[in-house]
C-alpha distance (Angstrom), angle and dihedral (degrees) to the residues before:
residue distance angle dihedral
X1 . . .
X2 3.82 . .
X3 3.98 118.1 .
X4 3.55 105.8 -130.0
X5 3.43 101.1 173.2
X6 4.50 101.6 94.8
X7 3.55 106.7 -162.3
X8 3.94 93.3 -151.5
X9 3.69 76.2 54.2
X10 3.60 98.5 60.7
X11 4.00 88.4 42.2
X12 3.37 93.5 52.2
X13 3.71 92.3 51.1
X14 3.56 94.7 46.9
X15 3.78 88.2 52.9
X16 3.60 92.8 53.3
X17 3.96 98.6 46.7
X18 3.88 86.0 54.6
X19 3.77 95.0 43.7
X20 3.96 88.0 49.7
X21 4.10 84.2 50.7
X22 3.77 89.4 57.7
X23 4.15 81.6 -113.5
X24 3.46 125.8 140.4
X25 3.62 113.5 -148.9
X26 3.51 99.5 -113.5
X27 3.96 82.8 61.7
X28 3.33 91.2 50.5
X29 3.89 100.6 52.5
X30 3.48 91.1 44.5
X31 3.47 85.9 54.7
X32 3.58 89.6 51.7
X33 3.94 95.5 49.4
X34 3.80 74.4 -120.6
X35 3.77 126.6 147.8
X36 4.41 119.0 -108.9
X37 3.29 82.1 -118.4
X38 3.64 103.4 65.3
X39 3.55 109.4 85.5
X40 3.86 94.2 50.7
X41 3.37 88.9 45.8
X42 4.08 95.7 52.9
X43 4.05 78.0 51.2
X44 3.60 98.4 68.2
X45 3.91 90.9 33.6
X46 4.11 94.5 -107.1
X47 3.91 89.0 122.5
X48 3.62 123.3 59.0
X49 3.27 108.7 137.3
X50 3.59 112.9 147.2
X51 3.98 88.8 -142.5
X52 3.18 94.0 55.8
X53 3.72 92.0 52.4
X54 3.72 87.3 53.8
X55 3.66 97.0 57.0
X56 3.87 96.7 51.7
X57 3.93 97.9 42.2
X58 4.23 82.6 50.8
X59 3.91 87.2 49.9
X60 3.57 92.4 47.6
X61 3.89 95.5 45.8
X62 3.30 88.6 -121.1
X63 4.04 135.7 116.0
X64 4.15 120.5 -116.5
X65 3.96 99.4 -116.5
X66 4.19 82.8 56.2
X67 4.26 80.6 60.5
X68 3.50 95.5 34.3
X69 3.77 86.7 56.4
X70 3.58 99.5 -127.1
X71 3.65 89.3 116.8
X72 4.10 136.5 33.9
X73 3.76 93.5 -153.9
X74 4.03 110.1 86.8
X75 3.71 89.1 -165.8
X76 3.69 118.6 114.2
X77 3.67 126.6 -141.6
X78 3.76 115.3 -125.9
């Protein structure tokens, strides 16, 4: 089976949502209770932690598959 989940994918996304918020990503972990290293980290696939998905995608408005990349549509169904 084929890993399709790219972890500089996910960064890069992640990046992107928060640049499209106007948020820096310092803003954004902190927001998250999350650590500066995080999104570097997630990069170079060191940081999976589903959690700490969790807390980013709900900083960014924004649900985990949209991160993940298994959709295009950041909205989250409530």
């Amino acid at each position: 089976m084929t890993n399709i989940y790219s972890s500089e994918d996910i960064a890069n996304r992640i990046r992107e949502r928060a640049k499209a918020q106007g948020k820096t990503l310092k803003v954004l972990l902190k927001e998250s209770s999350l650590g500066i290293n995080t999104i570097s980290n997630i990069h170079s696939g060191k940081d999976i932690l589903t959690l700490n998905f969790a807390k980013i995608a709900d900083a960014l408005d924004c649900s985990v598959d949209y991160l993940l990349g298994r959709t295009d549509n950041p909205e989250i169904n409530r």
